[in-house]
C-alpha positions in Angstrom: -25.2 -10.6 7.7 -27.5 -8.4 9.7 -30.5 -7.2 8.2 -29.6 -3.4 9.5 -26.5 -4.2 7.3 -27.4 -6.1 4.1 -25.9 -4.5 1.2 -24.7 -1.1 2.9 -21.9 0.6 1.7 -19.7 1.9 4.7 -17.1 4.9 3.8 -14.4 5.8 5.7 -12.3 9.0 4.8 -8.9 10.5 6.3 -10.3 14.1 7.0 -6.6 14.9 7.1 -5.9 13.8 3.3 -5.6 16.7 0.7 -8.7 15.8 -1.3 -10.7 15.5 1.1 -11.9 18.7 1.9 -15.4 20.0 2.9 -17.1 19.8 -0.5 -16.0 16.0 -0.8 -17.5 15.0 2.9 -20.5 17.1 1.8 -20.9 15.0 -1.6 -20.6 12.0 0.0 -22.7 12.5 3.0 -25.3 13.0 0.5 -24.4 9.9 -1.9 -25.0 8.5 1.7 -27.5 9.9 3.1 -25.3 10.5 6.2 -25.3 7.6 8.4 -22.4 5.4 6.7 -20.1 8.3 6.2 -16.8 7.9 9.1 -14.3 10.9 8.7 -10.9 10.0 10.7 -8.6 12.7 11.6 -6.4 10.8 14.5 -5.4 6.9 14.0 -6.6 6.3 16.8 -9.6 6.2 16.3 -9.5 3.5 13.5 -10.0 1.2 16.2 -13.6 2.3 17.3 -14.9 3.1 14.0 -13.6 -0.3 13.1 -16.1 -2.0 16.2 -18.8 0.3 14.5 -18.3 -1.0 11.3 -18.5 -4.9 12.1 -21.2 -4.5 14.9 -23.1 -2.9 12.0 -22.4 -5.7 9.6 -21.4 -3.4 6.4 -21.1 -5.5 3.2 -18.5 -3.3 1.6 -16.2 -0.7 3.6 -14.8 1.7 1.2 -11.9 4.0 2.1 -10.4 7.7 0.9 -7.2 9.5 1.7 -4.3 6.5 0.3 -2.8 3.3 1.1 -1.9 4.4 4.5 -5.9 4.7 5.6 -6.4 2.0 3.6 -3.9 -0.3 5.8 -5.1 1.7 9.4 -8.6 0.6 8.5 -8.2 -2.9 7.1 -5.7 -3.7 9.8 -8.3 -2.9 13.0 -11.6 -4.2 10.5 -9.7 -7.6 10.3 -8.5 -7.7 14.0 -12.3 -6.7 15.2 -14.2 -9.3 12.8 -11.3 -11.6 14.7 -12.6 -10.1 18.2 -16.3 -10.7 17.2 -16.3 -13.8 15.6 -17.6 -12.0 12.4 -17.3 -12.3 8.6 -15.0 -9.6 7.0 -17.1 -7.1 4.8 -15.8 -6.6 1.3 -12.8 -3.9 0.6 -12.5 -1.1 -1.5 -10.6 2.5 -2.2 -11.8 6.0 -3.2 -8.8 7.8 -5.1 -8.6 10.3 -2.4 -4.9 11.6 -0.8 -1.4 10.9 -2.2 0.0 7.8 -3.5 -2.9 5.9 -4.4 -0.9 2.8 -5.4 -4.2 0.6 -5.4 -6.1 2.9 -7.0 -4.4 2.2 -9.9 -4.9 -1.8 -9.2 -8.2 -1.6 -8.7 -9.6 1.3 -11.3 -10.9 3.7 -8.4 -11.4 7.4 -10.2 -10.3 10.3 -9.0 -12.5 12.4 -7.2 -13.3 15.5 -9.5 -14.9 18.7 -9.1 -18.6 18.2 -7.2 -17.2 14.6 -6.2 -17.8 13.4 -9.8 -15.5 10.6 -9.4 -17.2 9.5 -5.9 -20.2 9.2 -7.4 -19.5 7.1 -10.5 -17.5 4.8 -8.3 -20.3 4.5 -5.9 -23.0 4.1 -8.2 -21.0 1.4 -9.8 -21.3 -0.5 -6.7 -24.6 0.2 -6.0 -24.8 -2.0 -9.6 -22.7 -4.8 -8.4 -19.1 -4.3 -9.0 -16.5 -7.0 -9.4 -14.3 -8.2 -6.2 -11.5 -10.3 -6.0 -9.9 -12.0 -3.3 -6.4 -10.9 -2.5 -3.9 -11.4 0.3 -1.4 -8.3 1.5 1.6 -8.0 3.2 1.5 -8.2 7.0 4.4 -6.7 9.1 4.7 -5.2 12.6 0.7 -6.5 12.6 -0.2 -4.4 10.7 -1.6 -5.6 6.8 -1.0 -3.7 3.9 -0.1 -4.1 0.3 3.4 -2.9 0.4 6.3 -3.2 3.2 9.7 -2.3 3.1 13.4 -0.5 3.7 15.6 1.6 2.2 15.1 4.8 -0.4 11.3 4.3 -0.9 11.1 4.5 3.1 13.7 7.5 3.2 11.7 9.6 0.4 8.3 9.0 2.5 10.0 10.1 5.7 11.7 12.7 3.8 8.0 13.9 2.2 6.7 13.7 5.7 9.2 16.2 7.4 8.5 18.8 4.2 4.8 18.0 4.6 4.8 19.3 8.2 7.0 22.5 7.7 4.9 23.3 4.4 1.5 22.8 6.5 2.9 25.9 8.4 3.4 28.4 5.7 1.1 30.2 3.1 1.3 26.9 1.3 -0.9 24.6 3.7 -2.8 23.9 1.0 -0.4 22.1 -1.1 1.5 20.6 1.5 -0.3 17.5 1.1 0.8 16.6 -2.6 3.4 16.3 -5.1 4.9 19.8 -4.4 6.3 18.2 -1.0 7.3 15.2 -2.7 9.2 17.2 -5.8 10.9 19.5 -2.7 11.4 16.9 -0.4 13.1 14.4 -3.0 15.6 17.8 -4.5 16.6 19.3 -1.0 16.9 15.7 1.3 16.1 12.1 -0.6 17.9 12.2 -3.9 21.3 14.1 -1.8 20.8 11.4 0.6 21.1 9.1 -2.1 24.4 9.7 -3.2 26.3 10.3 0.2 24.2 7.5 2.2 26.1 4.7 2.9 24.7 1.7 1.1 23.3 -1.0 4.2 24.4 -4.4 4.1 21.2 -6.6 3.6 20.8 -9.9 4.8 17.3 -11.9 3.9 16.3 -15.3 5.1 13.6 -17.8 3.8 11.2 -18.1 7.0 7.9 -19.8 5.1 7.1 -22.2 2.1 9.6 -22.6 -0.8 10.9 -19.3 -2.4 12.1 -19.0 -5.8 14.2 -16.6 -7.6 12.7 -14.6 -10.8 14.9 -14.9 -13.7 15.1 -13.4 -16.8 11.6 -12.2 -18.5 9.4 -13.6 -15.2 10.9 -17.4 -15.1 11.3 -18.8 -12.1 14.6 -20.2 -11.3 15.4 -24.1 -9.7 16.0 -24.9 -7.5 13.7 -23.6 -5.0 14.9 -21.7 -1.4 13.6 -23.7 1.6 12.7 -22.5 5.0 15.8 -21.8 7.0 18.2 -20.5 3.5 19.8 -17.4 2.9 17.8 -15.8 -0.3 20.3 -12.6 -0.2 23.1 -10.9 1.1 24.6 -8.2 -0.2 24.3 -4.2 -0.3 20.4 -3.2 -0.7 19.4 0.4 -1.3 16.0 -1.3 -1.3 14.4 -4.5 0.5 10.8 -4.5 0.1 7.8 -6.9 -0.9 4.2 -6.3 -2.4 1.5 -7.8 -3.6 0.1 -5.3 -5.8 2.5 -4.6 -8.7 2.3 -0.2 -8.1 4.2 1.6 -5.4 2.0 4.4 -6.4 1.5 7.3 -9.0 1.2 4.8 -11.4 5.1 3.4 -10.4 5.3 -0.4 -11.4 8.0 -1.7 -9.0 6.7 -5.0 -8.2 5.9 -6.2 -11.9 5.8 -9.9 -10.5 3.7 -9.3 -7.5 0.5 -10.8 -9.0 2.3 -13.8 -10.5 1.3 -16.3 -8.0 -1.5 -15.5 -5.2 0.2 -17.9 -2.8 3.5 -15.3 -2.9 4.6 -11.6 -2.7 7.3 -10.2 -4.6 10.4 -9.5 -3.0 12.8 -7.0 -4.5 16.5 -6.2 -3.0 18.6 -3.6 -5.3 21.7 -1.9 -5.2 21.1 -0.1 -8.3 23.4 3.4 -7.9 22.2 6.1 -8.4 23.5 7.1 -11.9 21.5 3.7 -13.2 18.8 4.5 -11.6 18.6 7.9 -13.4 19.3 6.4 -17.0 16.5 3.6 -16.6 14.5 5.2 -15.2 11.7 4.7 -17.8 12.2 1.1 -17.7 12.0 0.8 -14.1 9.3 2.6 -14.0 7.1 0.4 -16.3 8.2 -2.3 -14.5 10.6 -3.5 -17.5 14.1 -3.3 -15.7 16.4 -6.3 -15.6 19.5 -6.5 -13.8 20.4 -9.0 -12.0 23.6 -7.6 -11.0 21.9 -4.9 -8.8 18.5 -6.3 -8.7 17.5 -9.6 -7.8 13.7 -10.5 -7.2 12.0 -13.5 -5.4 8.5 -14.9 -4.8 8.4 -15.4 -1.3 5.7 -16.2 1.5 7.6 -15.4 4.6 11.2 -13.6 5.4 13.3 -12.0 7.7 14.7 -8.9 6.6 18.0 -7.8 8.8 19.7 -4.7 7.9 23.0 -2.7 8.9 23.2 0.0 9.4 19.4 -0.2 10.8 17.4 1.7 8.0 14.5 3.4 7.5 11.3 1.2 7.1 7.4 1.8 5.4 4.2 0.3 6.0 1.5 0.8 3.5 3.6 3.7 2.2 3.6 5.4 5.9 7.7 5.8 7.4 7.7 3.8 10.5 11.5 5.1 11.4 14.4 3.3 11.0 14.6 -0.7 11.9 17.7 -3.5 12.1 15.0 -6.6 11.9 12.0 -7.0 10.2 10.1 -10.2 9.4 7.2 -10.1 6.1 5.0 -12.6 5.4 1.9 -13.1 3.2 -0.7 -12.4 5.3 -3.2 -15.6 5.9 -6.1 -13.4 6.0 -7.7 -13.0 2.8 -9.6 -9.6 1.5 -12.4 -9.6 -0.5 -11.2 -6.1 -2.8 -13.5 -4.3 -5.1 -12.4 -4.2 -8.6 -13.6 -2.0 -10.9 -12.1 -2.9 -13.5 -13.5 -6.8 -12.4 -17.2 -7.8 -14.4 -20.1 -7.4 -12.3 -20.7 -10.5 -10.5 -23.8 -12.7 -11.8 -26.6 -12.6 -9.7 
């Protein structure tokens, strides 16, 4: 580590994101004092502030405006410290945007009035904060804690589309939240739902021994090899995670912190009317059915769909895909965890 960058925080914010507006660049630029403060407002130019970051040698690169920036800018950090033959600088998330589903891994607050939130969190690691290491989900090369198809894909491309025509009215302002979302998932995703025809899913072991999940998080024998069929069958969702929260809090991947060496895979055909009545289950990550849900540890698959289907990254719609290999990406993250003890030093 370079002297210049010895125990500098780095923070890099989507200037596009809802929450962060001018009063949160301003608080932050003074938590800062300037210098270490990157606002992005295209992706591409996650690239060159990701050269910046490693020639600079940051410790800890902190990013605001959800799990997409998040991905963008651990995706072109890690493929940069590759470039430069340089160590990765430790990750972490402000609660700034939509989604947030590490946020609620990792204990980020949510930036308040006058950036209060920012500035607890920041202090926090002035004062050391935990880390752990964690691996993500890479697909499409890009590396991220969640990938997938099906309805969670459709309702983000859905929320996009209402997003952009909301950013045009009176209601700009909102566009960016859970008003979209709530309009987006009444007018298009949840009629969608019922009239789309359900894909046929096909998934296929590519990587170490898989296993299936059984009842109450046992893990059933024997164990998938590379090469076997895991699934086939009709999938209204085929995604994996290593991060138990789709966001908002939504526990969808309850076994996705099980074993560090796997993600967790989940195909379901749940219809629509079961989906409604256990709902509060699901959502707690407490539904069992393995009728219409089946879930897998996993280190490496290939996801083929038909019809092809609409496919997420990171929570961002990618548009729709037939084929899709996931693996556990062999890059490990240092994350900041604030929930984590202070390391000893």
């Amino acid at each position: 580590m370079s002297e210049q960058g010895a125990g500098r925080i780095a923070v890099v914010v989507n200037g596009n994101a809802k929450s962060v507006n001018d009063e949160v660049i301003s608080t932050l630029d003074q938590i800062l004092k300037g210098g270490d403060l990157f606002v992005s407002r295209r992706l591409e130019e996650g690239a060159e502030i990701a050269r910046t970051l490693v020639s600079r040698g940051y410790d800890t690169v902190l990013t605001g405006g959800g799990d997409g920036t998040f991905t963008v800018m651990v995706t072109e950090v890690v493929r940069e410290a590759r470039r430069q033959g340089r160590a990765l600088p430790r990750f972490g998330l402000l609660k700034l945007g939509t989604g947030n589903a590490l946020a609620w891994v990792v204990g980020a607050s949510r930036a308040q009035k006058r950036g209060k939130g920012l500035s607890v969190d920041i202090q926090r690691l002035r004062e050391d904060a935990g880390s752990r290491t964690i691996r993500l989900v890479e697909a499409e090369d890009m590396i991220a804690p969640f990938a997938g198809f099906g309805v969670d894909a459709v309702v983000l491309a859905d929320y996009a589309v209402v997003k952009r025509r909301l950013s045009q009215t009176p209601l700009k302002r909102v566009a960016s939240g859970p008003l979209s979302y709530a309009i987006s998932s009444v007018t298009r995703s949840i009629p969608s739902y019922f009239l789309r025809k359900v894909p046929h899913c096909r998934v296929v072991n590519l990587g170490a021994p898989a296993w299936r999940v059984g009842p109450r998080g046992q893990l059933t024998e024997p164990a998938f090899d590379t090469g076997e069929l895991l699934y086939e069958g009709p999938a209204r969702v085929a995604s994996a995670s290593t991060i138990p929260y789709f966001g908002f809090g939504f526990r969808f991947f309850p076994f996705a912190e099980d074993r560090p060496d796997r993600m967790h895979l989940r195909v379901s055909a749940i219809t629509p009317s079961a989906f409604v009545a256990n709902f509060p289950a699901i959502w707690r990550g407490e539904y069992e059915d393995p009728v219409s849900t089946s879930d897998f540890l996993v280190e490496h698959v290939r996801i083929e769909m038909d019809p092809p289907t609409e496919f997420q990254i990171g929570g961002d719609p990618r548009g729709e895909r037939a084929v899709m290999e996931l693996r556990l990406s062999p890059t490990p993250i240092q994350l900041v965890d604030f929930y984590a003890p202070p390391s000893a030093s």
